[in-house]
Phi, psi and omega in degrees: 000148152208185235206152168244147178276348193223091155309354179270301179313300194291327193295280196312338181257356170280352217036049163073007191267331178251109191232050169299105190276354203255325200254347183288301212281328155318282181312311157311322176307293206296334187269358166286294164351294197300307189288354156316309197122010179278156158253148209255145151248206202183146187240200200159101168255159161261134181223151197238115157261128157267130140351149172288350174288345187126300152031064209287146169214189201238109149303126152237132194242141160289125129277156202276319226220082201243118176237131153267155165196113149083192178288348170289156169214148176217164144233086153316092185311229339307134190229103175331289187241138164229017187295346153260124224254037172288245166039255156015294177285347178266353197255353201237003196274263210310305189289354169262009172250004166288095174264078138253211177255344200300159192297168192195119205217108189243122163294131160227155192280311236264161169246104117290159162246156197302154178186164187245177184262218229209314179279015176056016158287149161310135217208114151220168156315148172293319199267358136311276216299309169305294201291349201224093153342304168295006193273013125296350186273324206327000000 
């Protein structure tokens, strides 16, 4: 993947026809990441599913986000929504397929409040998450 440091820039060379709020708001994540002080990745869980024929077969779901610094780890969603909650479950199927222990985290646009799930992910806001250094600890 890659990311712009200037979201004005890829928009002026794209000529403004593509306004993707879901890659915008990535880009952005990442370049909050970056200026933290993370080193930033993109992640890959496997997942062996069957078919209703039987079929065994090999899935792969993204993570957006594996940020590292020091012995910290994080893994990051980003999402516009989760208020449906198929949605919810296709944004939470890699990080409930992760076995460590590391923070497990989904970015949204909407202001919530933060809060975790039974799999002990993090649920927060964009604009919390940006605005508050400490929001990834939460």
């Amino acid at each position: 993947k890659y990311y712009y440091t200037d979201v004005g820039l890829r928009n002026a060379k794209l000529g403004f026809r593509q306004q993707e709020e879901t890659h915008i708001m990535e880009n952005v994540l990442y370049c909050d990441l970056i200026r933290r002080g993370y080193d930033v990745d993109v992640g890959v869980v496997e997942q062996n599913i069957k078919t209703e024929e039987g079929k065994k077969i090999r899935k792969q779901l993204e993570v957006d986000f594996v940020v590292n610094r020091g012995e910290q780890r994080y893994y990051i969603q980003s999402a516009l929504s989760i208020v449906n909650p198929e949605k919810r479950e296709q944004e939470i199927a890699s990080l409930i397929r992760i076995p460590d222990s590391f923070g497990k985290i989904v970015v949204v646009r909407d202001y919530i409040k933060p809060w975790k799930d039974n799999n002990g992910i993090l649920y927060i806001g964009v604009e919390q998450f940006l605005l508050d250094e400490n929001a990834i600890t939460l």
